[in-house]
N, C-alpha and C positions, 0 to 999 in steps of 0.2 A: 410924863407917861402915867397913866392910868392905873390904877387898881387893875382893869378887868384886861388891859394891852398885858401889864407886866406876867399877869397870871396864865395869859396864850404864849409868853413868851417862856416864862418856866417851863408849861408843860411842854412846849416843842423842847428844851434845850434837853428836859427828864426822859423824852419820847426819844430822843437823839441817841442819848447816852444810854438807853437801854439795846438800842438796836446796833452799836458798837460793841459792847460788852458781852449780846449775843453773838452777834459775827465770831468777835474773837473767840469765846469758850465754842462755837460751833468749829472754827478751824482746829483748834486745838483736838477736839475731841476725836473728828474726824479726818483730821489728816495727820497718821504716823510719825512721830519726829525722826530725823533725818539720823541717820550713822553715823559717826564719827568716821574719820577716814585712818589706818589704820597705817602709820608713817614711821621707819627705822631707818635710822641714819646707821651707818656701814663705815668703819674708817677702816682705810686701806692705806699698803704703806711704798706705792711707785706709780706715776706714771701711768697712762695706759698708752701701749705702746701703737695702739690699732685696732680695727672693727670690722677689717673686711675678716669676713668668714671664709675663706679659701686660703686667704694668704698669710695673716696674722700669726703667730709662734711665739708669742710674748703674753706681756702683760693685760693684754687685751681679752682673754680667756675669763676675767673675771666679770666681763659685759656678756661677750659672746655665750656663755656658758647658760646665760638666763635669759637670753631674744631667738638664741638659734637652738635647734634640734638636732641629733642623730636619727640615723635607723633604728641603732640599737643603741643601750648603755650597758656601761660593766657594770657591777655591783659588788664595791669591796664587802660587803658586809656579809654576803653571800658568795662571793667565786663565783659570779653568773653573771651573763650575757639577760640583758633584760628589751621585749618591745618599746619601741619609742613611736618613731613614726612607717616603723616596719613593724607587723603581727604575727609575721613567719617567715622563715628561711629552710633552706637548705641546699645543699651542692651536691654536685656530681659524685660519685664514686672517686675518680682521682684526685677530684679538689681543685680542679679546674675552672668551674663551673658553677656559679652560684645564681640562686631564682629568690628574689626577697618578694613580696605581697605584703603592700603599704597599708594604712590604715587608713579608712575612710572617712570622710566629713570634718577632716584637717582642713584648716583657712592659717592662710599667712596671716598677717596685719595689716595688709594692703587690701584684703580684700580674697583674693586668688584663694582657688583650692589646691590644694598639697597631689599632687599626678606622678606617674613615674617621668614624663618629661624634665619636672623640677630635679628630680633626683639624677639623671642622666647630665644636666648643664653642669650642676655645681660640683659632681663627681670628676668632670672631665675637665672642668674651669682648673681646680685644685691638681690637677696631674699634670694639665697644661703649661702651667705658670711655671711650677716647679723645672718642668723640661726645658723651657725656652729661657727663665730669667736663673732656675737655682733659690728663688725667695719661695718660703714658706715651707709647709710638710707633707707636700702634694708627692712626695719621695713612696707616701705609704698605698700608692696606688699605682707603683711603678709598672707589677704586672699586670695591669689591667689593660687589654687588648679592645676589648669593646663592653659598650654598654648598650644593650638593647633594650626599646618599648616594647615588652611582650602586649601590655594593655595599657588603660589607665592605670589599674594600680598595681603593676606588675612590670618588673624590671630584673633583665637576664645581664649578671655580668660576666663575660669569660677572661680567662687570665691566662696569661703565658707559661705560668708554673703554678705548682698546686701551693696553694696559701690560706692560712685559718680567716678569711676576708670577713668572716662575722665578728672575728676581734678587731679588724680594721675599720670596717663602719663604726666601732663603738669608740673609732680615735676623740679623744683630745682637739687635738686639732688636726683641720684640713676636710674633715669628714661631714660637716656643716652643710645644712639643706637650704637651701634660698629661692627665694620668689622667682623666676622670668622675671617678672613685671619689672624689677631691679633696670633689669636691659633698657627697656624705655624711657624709666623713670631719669635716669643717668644718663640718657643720653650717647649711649656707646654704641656702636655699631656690632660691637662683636665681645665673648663675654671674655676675650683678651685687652679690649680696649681698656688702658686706663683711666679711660674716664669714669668708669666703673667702679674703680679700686678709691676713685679720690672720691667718690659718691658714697661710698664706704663709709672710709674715713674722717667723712665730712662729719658724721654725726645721724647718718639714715642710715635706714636697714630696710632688711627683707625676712624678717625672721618667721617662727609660727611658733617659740616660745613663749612661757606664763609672762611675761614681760617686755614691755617695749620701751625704745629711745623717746625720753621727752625732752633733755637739753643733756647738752653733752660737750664737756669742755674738758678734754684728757687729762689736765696736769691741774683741775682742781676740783670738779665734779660733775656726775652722770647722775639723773635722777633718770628713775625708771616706773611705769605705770604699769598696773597689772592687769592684761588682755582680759578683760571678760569670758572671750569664745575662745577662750585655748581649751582645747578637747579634753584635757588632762584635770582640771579640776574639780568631775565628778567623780575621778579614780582618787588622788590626793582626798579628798574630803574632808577641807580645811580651811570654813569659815574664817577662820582668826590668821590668814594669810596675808601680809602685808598689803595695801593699796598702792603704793608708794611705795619705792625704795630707793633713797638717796646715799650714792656713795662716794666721800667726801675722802680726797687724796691727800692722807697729812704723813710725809716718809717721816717726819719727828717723832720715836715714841712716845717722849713725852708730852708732847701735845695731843696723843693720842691717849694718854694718861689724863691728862688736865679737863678734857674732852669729856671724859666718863665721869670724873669727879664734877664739874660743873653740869652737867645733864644733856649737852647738847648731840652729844654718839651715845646711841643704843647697845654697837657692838665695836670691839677694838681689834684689829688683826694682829696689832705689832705693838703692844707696851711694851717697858721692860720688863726682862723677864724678873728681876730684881723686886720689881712691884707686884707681883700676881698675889703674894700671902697680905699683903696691905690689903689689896682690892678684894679681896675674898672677907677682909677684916670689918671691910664697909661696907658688908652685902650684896656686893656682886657675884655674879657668879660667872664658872669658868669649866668651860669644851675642853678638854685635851685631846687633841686629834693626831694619833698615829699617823703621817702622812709617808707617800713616796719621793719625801723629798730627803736627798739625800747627796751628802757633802766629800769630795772627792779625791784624793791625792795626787796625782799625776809622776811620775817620775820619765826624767828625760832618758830614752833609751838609745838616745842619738848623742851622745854629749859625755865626755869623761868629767866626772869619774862615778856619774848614776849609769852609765851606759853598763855597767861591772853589777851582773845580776850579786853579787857579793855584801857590795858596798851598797847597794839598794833594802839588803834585808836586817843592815846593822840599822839602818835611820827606822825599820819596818818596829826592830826589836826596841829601838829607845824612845818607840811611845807606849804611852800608856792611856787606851783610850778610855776606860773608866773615868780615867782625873780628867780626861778632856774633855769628857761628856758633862762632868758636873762643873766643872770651871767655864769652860767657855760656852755651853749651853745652858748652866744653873741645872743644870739635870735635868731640861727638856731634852729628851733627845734618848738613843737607843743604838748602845754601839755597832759601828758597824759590822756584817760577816759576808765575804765576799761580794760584789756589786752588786747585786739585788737588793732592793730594801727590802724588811718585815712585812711579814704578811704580803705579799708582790708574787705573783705565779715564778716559781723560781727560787723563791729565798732557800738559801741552800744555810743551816747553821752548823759551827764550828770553824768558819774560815775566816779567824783574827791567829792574830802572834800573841802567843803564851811565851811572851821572853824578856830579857831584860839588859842592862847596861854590859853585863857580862860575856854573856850573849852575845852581844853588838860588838865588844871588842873582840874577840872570837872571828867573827864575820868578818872585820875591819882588816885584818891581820889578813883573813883568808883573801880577802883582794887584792892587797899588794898596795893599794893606795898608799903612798908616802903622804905622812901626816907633819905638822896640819894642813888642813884643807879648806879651801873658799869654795864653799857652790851657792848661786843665790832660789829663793823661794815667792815666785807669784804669786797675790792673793788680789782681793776684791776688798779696793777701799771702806767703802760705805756698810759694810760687815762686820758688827761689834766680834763677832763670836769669832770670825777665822783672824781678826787682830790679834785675838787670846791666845787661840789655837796656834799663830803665828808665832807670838814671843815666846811661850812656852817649848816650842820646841827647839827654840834657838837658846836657849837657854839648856836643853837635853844634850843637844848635840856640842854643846859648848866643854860637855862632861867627856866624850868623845874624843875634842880637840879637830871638830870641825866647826869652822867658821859657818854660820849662817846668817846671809845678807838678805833683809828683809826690802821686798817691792813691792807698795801696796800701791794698787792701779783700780782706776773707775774701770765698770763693766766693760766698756767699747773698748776702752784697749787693754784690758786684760785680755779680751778674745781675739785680736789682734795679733799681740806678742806669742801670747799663746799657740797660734795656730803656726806661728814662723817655725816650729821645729823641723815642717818639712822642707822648705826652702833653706835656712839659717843655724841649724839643731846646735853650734857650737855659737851661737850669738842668744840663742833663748835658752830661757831659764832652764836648770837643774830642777824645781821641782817646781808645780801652778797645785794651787787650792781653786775648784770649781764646785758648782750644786749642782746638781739635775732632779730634773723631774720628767717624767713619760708621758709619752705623746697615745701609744700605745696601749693596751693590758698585756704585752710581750717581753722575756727576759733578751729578745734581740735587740725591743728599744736601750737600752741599754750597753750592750755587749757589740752592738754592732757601731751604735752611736759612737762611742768612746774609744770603741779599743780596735775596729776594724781598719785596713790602711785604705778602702775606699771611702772610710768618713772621713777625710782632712780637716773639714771644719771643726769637729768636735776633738777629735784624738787627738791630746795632747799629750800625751807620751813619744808620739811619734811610732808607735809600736804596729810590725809588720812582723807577721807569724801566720805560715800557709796550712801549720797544722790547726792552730786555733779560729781559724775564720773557715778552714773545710769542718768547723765541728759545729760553727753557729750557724753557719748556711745551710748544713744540711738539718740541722734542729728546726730552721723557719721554714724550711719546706718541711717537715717533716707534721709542723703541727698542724696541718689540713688532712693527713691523713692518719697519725699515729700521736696524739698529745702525750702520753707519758713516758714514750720513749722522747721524747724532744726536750721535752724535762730535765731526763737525766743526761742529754748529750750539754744543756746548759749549764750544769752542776760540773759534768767536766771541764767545760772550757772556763766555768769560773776555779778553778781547782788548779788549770793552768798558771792563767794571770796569777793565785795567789804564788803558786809556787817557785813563780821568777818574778814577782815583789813588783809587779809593772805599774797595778795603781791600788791604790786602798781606802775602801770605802770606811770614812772617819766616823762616822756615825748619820742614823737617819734621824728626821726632827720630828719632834711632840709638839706643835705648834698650839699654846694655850691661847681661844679666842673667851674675850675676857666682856661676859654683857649683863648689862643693869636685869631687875626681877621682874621686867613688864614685858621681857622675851623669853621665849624659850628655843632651844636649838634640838630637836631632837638628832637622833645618830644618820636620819636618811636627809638631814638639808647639807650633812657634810661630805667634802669631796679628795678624800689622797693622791689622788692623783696629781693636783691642781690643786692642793689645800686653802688657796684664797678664795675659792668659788664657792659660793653657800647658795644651795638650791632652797633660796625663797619662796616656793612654792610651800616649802614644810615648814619652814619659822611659824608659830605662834605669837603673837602679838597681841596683850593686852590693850585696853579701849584706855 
C-alpha cells in the first residue's frame, strides 16, 4: 500500500471516528436519560386467599386494596368518610334512600370509563352471591332493594330500612367497583356465572386503582405496575411513588428478617417482634401501626361449666392483660376494653377486669363448680402470640385448680370446631381464641358479627340474648338517622357482653412494619382496618 492510499485511508477511518463520537455526545446531549424505575419488594406473611372483588373476605384484600376502588373511603386519621370514585352523597330524610354523583374521567385498566352502570353490576354482583351461595360480604348490602341509573354519573340506591350506606360503600370488603367489560372478558354469561369468579382468580382484573396485576401467583408472589391514568395521582402528588410493586409471600418471620438484612425486601409485615430493637440497631426503620385488629376470647355459653356466667368471670379475673400484652405481643399491642378496638367509632374505655386470683376464687365458689375442673381452650396453630397467650393462662388457671387442655388447630378448622357450638355446644370447646378485623367502619361489624345468634358463622360463644341484639339492631338502624344516639346504644350492649363475661377482647395489635432508609411510609399509605394493606400510592421511594 502506498504512502498516499494509506494516508486516504487514515483520513476516512479519522472522518469515521469523528462522526461516531459526534452521534454519540449528539444523543447524549439531546436525549434525556431514562428514570430509573422505582421497585419495593413488600413481604407479606399468608397466602392470598382470592381476587375476585365481590367475593373475596380474606387474604386477598392486600391485592384488592390497590387495583380496586370504593365510592368512598373511611379515614382513620380523621373519623371521615372521604370521595373516592363518588364526589357527593346524600339520602333521604329517613335514610332510605341514598343518591351518590361519581366522579368523572375515571378509566378502568381495560380501557372503559368508570359509569353509574359499573356501580349498579358490582353492587348487585356482591349482594347476589352472598344471597344465593352465603360466600363473601355481600351480607352488607342486605337492605338494598334497588339500584337505579339515575344518569351516567348518578346512581339512586334505595333500602329496605334506614342504614348509614355511606359507611357501607366505604366497606373493606364487597363494596369493590369493577369493569363490565370483566363479563366479556370471562366469558360469563351472566355476572353470577362462575366463570367470572375463576377469571378473577386466575390472576386478571377489572380494577380503576393506582395499580394493576402483572403476574400473580398467590402462595408466592404478585408484582403490581402502577396505572399511569389513575385519576388520583394528580390529588396524591407523589412523584417518588413506587413503579413496581412486588409482593413476595414469605409466612417465615424470619425469612422475612433475613430478607431486610440481606437487601432483597424493602418492607417486612411480620418479623419477630423480638428482632425490631436489632433492626432499628442496623438502621432500619419502623411504622407502628395502631390497627383494628383485634384478638378475642370466646366463652362457651352452651356448655357446663362456662355456660355458669360465675365461673366465666373467675377465668375473666385470672388474667392479667397487661403481662399479656407484653409477654405474648412483646408489647405490641393495646389492652383490650370491651369489643371495640382503639380509636374504632365505638371504643367505649374502661371495659376490662380490675381483679385478681382472689377474686376469682370468690366467683369460683359463687358458681358452685365442683373443683377440680377440665375445660379445654381453642386457638390458632400458626400464632406465636395466642401459643403464649395459651400457656399462660393454663398455667393461671392451674392456681385455680382448673385444668386447661390446650387445642391448637390450623385456621380451617379452628373455624370449623368453632362454629359446632351451635349444633354440638357440649362436644366444642369451653373457651376459642380468634382475631378479627372489620369489614365495616361500624361497631355492628363487630357486635353483630361475634355475638349476634343470626351470625353462626362467626359467634362462637354460642350466645343468644334478645335484649342485646334489640340494642344493636336498633343502633344499625339508628345510624342513618341519629349517630350519636347509636353510639351510645353500642356502649351499652358492649357494657352487657362485659358484664355476663361472654367474650373478652385480649388486647388490639400495634403491628411494627419494619423498612430499609430508601422508603418512606408516611401515616396516609397506612390502613387499620386491614393493617396489611399499604396504600402505595403514598410510599416514597428513593432512586
Amino acid at each position: 500500500m502506498t504512502w498516499r492510499v494509506r494516508r486516504y485511508v487514515f483520513v476516512g477511518v479519522l472522518i469515521l471516528f469523528i462522526i461516531v463520537v459526534g452521534s454519540i455526545t449528539y444523543y447524549y446531549v439531546s436525549t434525556p436519560p431514562t428514570t430509573r424505575q422505582r421497585v419495593v419488594v413488600y413481604a407479606y406473611n399468608d397466602r392470598i386467599t382470592g381476587i375476585d372483588p365481590s367475593i373475596e373476605d380474606d387474604t386477598g384484600l392486600v391485592i384488592i386494596g390497590l387495583v380496586y376502588e370504593q365510592l368512598l373511603r373511611y379515614n382513620p386519621l380523621t373519623n371521615k368518610l372521604e370521595p373516592v370514585l363518588a364526589v357527593a352523597w346524600n339520602s333521604s330524610e329517613d335514610g332510605t334512600e341514598w343518591v351518590f354523583r361519581l366522579r368523572e374521567g375515571v378509566v378502568f385498566h381495560d380501557g372503559t370509563p368508570l359509569n353509574a352502570t359499573a356501580v349498579k353490576l358490582s353492587i348487585e354482583r356482591a349482594r347476589d352471591v352472598y344471597r344465593e351461595t352465603g360466600r363473601g360480604a355481600g351480607y352488607i348490602w342486605e337492605a338494598v332493594t334497588d339500584v337505579e341509573v339515575v344518569d351516567e354519573y348518578t346512581i339512586k340506591i334505595k333500602l329496605e330500612y334506614p342504614q348509614r350506606l355511606d359507611l357501607l360503600v366505604a366497606a373493606t370488603y364487597a363494596a369493590y367497583i369493577f369493569s363490565p367489560k370483566a363479563l366479556s372478558s370471562s366469558g360469563a354469561s351472566s355476572y353470577l356465572d362462575k366463570k367470572l369468579e375463576s377469571w378473577f382468580n386466575s390472576g386478571n382484573e377489572a380494577g380503576s386503582g393506582p395499580y394493576t396485576i402483572e403476574y400473580y401467583r398467590p402462595d408466592s408472589e404478585v408484582r403490581l405496575k402502577k396505572f399511569d391514568k389513575w385519576w388520583g395521582w394528580s390529588l396524591v402528588n407523589n412523584t417518588r411513588a413506587p413503579d413496581y410493586v412486588i409482593v413476595k409471600i414469605l409466612p417465615d418471620p424470619q425469612s422475612q428478617y433475613n430478607g431486610l438484612i440481606s437487601g432483597e425486601i424493602d418492607i417486612a409485615s411480620s418479623v419477630p417482634r423480638d428482632y425490631v430493637s436489632l433492626l432499628l440497631s442496623k438502621g432500619f426503620k419502623v411504622h407502628n401501626l395502631t390497627s383494628y385488629h383485634n384478638y378475642l376470647l370466646f366463652f362457651n355459653v352452651r356448655r357446663y361449666p362456662t355456660n355458669i356466667t360465675e365461673f366465666r368471670k373467675a377465668i375473666a379475673c385470672s388474667l392479667n392483660l397487661e403481662e399479656a400484652v407484653k409477654l405474648a405481643m412483646k408489647g405490641f399491642g393495646l389492652r383490650g376494653s370491651g369489643i371495640v378496638p382503639h380509636g374504632f367509632p365505638g371504643f367505649t374505655e374502661g371495659l376490662y377486669y380490675e381483679c385478681g386470683l382472689s377474686e376469682a376464687m370468690q366467683y369460683l365458689n359463687e358458681s358452685g363448680v365442683q373443683l377440680p375442673v377440665r375445660i379445654e381452650l381453642l386457638y390458632q396453630v400458626d400464632y406465636e402470640e395466642t401459643r403464649i397467650f395459651a400457656e399462660m393462662l393454663q398455667s393461671r388457671l392451674k392456681d385455680l385448680n382448673i385444668d386447661l387442655v390446650l387445642n391448637p388447630q390450623p385456621w380451617s378448622q379452628l373455624k370449623e370446631i368453632a362454629k359446632g357450638v351451635w349444633e354440638n355446644p357440649d362436644e366444642s370447646p369451653h373457651l376459642v381464641i380468634a382475631d378479627w378485623w372489620p369489614t365495616i367502619p361500624s361497631p355492628y361489624d363487630y357486635l353483630y358479627t361475634m355475638f349476634h345468634s343470626d351470625s353462626k358463622e362467626w359467634n362462637f360463644a354460642g350466645y343468644e340474648d334478645e335484649e342485646f341484639e334489640e340494642l344493636i339492631d336498633r343502633a344499625w338502624e339508628l345510624e342513618g338517622t341519629n349517630y350519636s344516639e347509636a353510639l351510645n346504644l353500642y356502649k351499652e350492649a358492649q357494657v352487657k357482653l362485659f358484664n355476663e363475661a361472654v367474650g373478652i377482647n385480649l388486647w388490639d395489635e400495634v403491628r411494627p412494619f419494619i423498612h430499609n432508609a430508601r422508603v418512606e411510609l408516611p401515616d396516609e399509605c397506612m390502613n387499620p382496618l386491614y393493617m396489611y394493606v399499604i396504600y402505595f400510592q403514598y410510599v416514597r421511594v428513593g432512586t
